[in-house]
N, CA, C and O of each residue as an XYZ file, in Angstrom:
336
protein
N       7.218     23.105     -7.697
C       6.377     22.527     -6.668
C       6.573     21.017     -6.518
O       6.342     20.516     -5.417
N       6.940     20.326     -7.437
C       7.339     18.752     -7.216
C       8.373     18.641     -6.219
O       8.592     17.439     -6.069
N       9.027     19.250     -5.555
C       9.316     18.909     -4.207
C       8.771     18.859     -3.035
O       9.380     18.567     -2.006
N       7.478     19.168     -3.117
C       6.951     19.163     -1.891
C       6.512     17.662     -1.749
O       6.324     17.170     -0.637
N       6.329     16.836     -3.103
C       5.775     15.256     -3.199
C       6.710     14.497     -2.929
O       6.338     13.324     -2.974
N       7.941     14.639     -2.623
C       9.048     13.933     -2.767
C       9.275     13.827     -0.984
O       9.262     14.949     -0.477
N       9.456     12.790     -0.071
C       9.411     13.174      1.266
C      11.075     11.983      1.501
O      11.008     10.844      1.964
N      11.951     12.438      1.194
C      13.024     12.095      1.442
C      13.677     11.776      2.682
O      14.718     11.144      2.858
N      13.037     12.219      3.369
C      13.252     11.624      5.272
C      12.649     10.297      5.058
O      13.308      9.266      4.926
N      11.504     10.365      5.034
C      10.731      8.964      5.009
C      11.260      7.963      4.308
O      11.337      6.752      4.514
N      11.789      9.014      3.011
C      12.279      7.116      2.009
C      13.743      6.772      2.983
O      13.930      5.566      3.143
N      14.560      7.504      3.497
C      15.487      6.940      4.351
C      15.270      6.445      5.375
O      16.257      5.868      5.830
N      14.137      6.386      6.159
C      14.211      5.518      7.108
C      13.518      4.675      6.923
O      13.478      3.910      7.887
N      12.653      4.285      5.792
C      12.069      2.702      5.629
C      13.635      2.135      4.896
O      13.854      0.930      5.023
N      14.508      2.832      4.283
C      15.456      2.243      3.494
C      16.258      1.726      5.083
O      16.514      0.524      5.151
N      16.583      2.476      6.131
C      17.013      2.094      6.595
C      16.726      1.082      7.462
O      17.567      0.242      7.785
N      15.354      1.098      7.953
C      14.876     -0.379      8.954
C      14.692     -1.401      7.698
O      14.061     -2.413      8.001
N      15.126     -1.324      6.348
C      14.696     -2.501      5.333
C      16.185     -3.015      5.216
O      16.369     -4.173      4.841
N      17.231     -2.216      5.517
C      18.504     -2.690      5.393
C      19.331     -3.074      6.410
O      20.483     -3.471      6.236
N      18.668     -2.950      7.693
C      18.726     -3.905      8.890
C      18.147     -4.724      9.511
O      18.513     -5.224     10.575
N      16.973     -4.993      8.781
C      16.094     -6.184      8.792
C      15.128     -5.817     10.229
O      14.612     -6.650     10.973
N      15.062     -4.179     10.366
C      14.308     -4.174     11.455
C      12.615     -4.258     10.881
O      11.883     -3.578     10.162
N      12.515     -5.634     11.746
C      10.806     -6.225     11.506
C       9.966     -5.628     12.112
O       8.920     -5.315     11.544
N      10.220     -5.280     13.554
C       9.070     -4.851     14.196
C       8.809     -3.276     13.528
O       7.728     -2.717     13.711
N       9.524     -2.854     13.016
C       9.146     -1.156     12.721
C       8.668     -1.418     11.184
O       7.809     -0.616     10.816
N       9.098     -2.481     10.124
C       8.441     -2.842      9.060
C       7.272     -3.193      9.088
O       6.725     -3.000      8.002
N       6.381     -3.793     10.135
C       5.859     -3.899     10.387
C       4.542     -2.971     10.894
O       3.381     -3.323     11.103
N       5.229     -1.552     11.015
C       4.130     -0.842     11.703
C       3.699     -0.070     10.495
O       2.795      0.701     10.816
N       4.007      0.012      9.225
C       3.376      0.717      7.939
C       2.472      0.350      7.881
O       2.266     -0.809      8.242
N       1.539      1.090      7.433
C      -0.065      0.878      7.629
C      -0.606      1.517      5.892
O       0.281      2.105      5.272
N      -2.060      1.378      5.162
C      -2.352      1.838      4.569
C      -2.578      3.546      4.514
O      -2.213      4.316      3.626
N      -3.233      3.821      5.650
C      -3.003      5.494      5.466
C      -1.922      6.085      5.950
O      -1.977      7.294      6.178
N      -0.736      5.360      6.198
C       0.487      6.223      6.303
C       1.258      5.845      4.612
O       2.096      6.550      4.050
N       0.809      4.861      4.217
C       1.772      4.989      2.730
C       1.017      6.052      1.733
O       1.704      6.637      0.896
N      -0.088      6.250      1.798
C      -0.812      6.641      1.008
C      -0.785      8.288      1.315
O      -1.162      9.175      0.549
N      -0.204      8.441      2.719
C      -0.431     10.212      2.795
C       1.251     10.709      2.503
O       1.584     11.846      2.169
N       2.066      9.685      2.696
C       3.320     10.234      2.210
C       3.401      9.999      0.800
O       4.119     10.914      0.396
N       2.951      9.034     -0.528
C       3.045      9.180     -1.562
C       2.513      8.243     -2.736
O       2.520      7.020     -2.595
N       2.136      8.745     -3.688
C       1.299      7.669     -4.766
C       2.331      6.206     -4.832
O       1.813      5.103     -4.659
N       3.558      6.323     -5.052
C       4.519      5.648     -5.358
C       4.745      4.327     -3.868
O       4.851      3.102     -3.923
N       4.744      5.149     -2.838
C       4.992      4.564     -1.417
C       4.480      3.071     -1.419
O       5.197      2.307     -0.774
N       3.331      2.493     -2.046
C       3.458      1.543     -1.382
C       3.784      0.499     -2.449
O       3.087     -0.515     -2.499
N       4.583      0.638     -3.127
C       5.604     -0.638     -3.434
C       6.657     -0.787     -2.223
O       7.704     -1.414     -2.380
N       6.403     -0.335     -1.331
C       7.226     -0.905     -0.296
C       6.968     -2.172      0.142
O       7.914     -2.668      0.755
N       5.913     -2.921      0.018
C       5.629     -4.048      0.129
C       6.273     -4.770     -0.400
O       6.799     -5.395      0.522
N       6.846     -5.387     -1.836
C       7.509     -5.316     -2.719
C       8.666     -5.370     -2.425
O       9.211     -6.442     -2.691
N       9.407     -4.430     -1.860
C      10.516     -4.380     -1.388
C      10.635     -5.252     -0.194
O      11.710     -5.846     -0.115
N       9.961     -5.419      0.550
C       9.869     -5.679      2.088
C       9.684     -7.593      1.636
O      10.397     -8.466      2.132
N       8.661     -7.826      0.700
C       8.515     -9.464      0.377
C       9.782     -9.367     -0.233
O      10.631     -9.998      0.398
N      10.088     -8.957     -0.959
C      11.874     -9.557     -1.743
C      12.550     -9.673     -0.804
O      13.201    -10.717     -0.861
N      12.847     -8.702      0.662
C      13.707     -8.852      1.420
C      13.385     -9.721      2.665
O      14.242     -9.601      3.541
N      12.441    -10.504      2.945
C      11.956    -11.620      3.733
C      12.091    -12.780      2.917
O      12.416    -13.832      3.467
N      11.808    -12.737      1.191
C      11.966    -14.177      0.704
C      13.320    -14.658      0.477
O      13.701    -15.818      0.318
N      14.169    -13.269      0.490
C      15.638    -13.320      0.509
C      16.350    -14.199      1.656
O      17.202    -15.081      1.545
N      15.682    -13.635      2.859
C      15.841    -14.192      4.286
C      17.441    -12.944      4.084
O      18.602    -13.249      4.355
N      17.070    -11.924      3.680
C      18.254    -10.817      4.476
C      18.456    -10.139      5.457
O      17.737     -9.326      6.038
N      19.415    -10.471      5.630
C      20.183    -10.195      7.408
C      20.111     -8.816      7.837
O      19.353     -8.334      8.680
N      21.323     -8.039      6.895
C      21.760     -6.738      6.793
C      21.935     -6.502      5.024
O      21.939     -7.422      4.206
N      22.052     -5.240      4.752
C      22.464     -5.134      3.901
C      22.895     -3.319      3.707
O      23.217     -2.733      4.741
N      22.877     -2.492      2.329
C      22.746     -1.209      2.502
C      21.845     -0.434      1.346
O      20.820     -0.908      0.856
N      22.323      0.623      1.066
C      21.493      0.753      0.259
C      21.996      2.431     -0.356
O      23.024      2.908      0.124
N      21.385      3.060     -1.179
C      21.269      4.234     -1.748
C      20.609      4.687     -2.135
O      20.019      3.932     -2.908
N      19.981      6.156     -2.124
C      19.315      6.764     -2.365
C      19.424      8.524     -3.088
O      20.504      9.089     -3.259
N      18.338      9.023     -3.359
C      18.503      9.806     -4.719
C      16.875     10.434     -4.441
O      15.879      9.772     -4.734
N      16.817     11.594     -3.927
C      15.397     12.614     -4.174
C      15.840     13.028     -5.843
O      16.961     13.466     -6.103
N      14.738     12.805     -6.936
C      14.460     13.098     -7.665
C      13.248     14.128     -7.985
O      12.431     13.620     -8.752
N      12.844     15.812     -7.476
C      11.779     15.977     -7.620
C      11.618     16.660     -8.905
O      10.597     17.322     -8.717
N      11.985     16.878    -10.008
C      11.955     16.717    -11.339
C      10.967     15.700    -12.008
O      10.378     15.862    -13.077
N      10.888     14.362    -10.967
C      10.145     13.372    -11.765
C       9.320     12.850    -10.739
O       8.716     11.799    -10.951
N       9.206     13.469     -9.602
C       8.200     14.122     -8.537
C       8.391     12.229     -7.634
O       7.452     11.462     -7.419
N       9.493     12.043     -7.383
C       9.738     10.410     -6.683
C      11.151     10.254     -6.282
O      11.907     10.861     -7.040
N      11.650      9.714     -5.458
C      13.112      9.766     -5.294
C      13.834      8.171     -5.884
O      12.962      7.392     -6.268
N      14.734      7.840     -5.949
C      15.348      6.475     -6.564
C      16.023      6.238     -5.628
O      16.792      7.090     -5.183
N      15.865      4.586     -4.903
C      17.000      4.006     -4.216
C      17.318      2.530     -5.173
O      16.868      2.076     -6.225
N      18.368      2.086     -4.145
C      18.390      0.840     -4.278
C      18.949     -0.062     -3.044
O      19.759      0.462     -2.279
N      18.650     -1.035     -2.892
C      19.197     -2.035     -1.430
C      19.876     -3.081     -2.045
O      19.772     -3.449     -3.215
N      20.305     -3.356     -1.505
C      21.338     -4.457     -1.562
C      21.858     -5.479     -0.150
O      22.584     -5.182      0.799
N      21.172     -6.722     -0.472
C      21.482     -7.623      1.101
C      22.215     -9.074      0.772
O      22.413     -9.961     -0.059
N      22.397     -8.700      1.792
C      23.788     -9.849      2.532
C      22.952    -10.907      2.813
O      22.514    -10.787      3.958
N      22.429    -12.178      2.090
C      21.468    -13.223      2.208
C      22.028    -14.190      3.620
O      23.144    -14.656      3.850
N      20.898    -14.245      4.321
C      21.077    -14.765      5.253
C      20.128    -15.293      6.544
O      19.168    -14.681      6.076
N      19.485    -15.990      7.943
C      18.841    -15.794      8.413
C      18.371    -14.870      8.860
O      18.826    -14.920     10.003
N      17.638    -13.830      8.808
C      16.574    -12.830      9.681
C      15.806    -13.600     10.291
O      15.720    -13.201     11.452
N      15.150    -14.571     10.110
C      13.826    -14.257     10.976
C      14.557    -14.917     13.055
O      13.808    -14.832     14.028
């Protein structure tokens, strides 16, 4: 049943508007949307301040559904530069 907690669409497309520096859609996460896709979800914040204090442009990233340990693993990686 730990796959049903694991929502692997979702972690790819915040990975992906976080690795093109798309703001306006970073922007539209809200408290009851992190909280109904997952306990873990909102260290996305976290992610999102590292990648604004970075000032990253583009970058990419990888990812990994883990539901064994009921959470999936990425990682990003950016190309430092102006965004805003």
């Amino acid at each position: 049943d730990a796959a049903k907690y694991v929502n692997a669409a979702w972690d790819e497309t915040f990975l992906q508007a976080l690795t093109t520096s798309h703001w306006s859609k970073l922007r539209e996460y809200q408290d009851p949307e992190l909280t109904e896709v997952g306990s873990g979800t909102h260290e996305i914040r976290t992610w999102v301040a590292a990648w604004a204090a970075a000032g990253a442009a583009a970058g990419r990233s990888t990812y990994v559904p883990i539901p064994e340990w009921i959470t999936g693993m990425g990682v990003a990686v950016s190309e430092v530069g102006d965004s805003k």
